[in-house]
N, C-alpha and C positions, 0 to 999 in steps of 0.2 A: 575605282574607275567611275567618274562622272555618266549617270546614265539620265537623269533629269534636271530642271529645273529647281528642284523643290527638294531641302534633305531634310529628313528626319535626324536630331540632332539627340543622343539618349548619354548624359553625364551620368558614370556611374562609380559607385566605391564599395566594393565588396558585396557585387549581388551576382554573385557567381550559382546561386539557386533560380531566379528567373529571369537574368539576361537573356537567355538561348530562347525564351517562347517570348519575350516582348520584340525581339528583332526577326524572329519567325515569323510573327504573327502580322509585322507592318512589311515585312517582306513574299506573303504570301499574298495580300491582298493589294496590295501597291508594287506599285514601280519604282518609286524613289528611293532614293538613294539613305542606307545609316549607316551613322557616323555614329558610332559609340565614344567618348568621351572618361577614358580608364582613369579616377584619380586617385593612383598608385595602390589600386586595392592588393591585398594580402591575399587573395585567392586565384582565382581560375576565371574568374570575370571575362576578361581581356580576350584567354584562350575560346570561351565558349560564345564570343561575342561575336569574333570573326568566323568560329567557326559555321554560325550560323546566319553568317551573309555580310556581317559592318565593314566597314574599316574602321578600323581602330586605332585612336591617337592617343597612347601612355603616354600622361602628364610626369616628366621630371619629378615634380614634391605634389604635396598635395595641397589643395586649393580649393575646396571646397567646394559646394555645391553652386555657386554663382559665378565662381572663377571658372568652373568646368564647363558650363553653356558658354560664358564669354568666349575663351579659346574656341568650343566648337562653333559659337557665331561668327567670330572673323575666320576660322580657319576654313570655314563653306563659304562665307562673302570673298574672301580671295582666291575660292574656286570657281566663280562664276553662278553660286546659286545664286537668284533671285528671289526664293523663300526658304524659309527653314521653320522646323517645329520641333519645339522641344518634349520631352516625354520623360517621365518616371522610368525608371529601371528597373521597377520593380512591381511593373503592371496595373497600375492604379489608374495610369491615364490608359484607357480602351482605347484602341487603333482604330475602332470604326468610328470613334466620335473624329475622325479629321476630316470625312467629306461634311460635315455640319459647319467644321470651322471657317474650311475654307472656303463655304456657299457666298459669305457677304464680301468676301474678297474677290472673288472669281464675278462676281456680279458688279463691283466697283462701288458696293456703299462703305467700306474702309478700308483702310490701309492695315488694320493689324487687328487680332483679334485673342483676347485671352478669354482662357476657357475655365471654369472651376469645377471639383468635381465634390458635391455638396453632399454630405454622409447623410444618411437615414437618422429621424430626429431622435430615436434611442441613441444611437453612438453621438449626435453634437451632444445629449445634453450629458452624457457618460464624459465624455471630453475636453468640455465646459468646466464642470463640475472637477472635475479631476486634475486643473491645470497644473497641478503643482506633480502630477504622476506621468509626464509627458504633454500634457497641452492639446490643444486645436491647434493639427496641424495643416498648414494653406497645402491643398493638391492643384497647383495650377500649371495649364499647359499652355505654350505660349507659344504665337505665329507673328514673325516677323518680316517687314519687306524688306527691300532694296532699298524700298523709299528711309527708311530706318539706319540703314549701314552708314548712310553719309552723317547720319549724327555720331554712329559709332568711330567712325576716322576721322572727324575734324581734328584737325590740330590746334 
């Protein structure tokens, strides 16, 4: 049920361990609306996702981590959001960084704002250094407009 403006958009695959407190935690302190984004995880994801306030849209196959925002960005643009923001599932992006985000929007100095969430310089150069044992990996959260959907639906 559409209750704002603005969803919080969380693509997930098999984080059936901290779905429940990242959709808690943007549903305790906001009013917006999440959309969890299930891609086809093998666990309880989905169940503890709704359980704890989303809706929940189980993807058919799985698609990945950019297909899974895509579907939740037009499935909220064709609900009538006006914004959405994406978030990790697995709590890396902090709920309380979205009145930060949203400050130069709500103000009118841009149209969209990405956020990064930059590791303490033990772990980049643990990270750096180690690429070949998982990498530097990007944690970015992303706020998109309206103004944005009309690039997403051209034809």
């Amino acid at each position: 049920m559409k209750r704002s403006t603005l969803a919080v958009l969380i693509p997930a695959w098999n984080e059936e361990a901290t779905i429940a407190d990242v959709v808690g935690a943007v549903c305790k302190d906001y009013s917006y609306d999440v959309i969890v984004i299930d891609d086809v995880s093998r666990d309880r994801t989905a169940e503890r996702a709704a359980a704890a306030g989303a809706t929940v849209l189980n993807l058919p196959m799985h698609l990945g981590a950019w297909g899974t925002t895509q579907t939740g960005i037009r499935f909220a643009l064709k609900r009538g959001y006006r914004r959405v923001i994406t978030m990790d599932a697995d709590g890396q992006h902090p709920p309380s960084a979205i009145p930060d985000l949203l400050a130069p929007i709500v103000c009118g100095e841009t149209n969209s704002v990405i956020g990064s969430c930059i590791p303490s310089e033990a772990v980049w150069q643990e990270n750096w250094h180690g690429a070949s044992s998982g990498g530097l990996r990007a944690l970015i959260l992303l706020i998109l407009l309206q103004a944005f959907a009309s690039m997403i639906f051209q034809p």
